[in-house]
Steps between C-alpha positions, in 0.01 A plus 500: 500500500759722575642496112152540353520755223227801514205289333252654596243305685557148503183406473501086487774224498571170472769293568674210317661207639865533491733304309898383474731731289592149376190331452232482298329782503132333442562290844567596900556275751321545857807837577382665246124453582567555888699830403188591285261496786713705724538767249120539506435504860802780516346714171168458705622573844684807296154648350529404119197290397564153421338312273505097548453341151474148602196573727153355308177591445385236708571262840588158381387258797678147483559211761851728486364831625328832361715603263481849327892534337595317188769501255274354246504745235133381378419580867631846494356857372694608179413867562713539826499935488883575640714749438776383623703150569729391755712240303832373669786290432733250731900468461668225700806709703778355683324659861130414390287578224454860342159648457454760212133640470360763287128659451477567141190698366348279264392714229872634412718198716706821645633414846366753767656355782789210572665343812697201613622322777689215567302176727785329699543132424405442895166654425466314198589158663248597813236518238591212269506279840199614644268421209706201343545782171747275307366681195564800604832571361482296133845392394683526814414508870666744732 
């Protein structure tokens, strides 16, 4: 928030999973995804609207719970009304892995704002063993 070009009012955003510098750019493994939902709490603790694309138009209700989130495109609204993306990217680093996000306005793909920071491998590992996240970190564990 603190790079954020002038803008303007940001009026919505959404926010993509993030994905290894490496990697294929069409797949993210459970970081990326985990890194995806903190960004939107933050923007949303921070004021900016935040739009969740992979909510439905409907409750699902299954033996497996009442679902409303789905990465079924079919499932999805095509017409999600941002302005702006949060898209990110992961680098494996000697001390960790480096997170590089950017909220691009989606109409001209400028970058408004841009940070980084570095996770330390200990956090990393205290994640990974906490929720068994093997595929977390595709071509290499920490």
């Amino acid at each position: 928030m603190a790079s954020m070009r002038s803008t303007g009012k940001v009026n919505s955003v959404v926010v993509a999973d993030f994905v290894f510098l490496d990697g294929q750019y069409d797949k993210s493994g459970l970081l990326g995804k985990q890194l995806a939902q903190s960004m939107m709490s933050e923007l949303h603790q921070s004021g900016l609207k935040v739009l969740d694309h992979k909510v439905t138009d409907y409750i699902r209700v299954t033996r497996d719970g009442d679902l409303v989130l789905s990465r079924d495109y079919k499932e999805l609204r095509p017409d999600v009304q941002a302005q702006f993306v949060i898209a990110g990217t992961l680098t494996r680093h000697q001390n960790g892995i480096l997170v590089q996000a950017r909220m691009v306005n989606l109409l001209g793909k400028d970058i408004v704002a841009a940070a980084q920071t570095l996770l330390p491998t200990q956090q990393v590992r205290a994640l990974l063993a906490s929720i068994g996240g093997e595929d977390m970190l595709p071509g290499s564990a920490l």
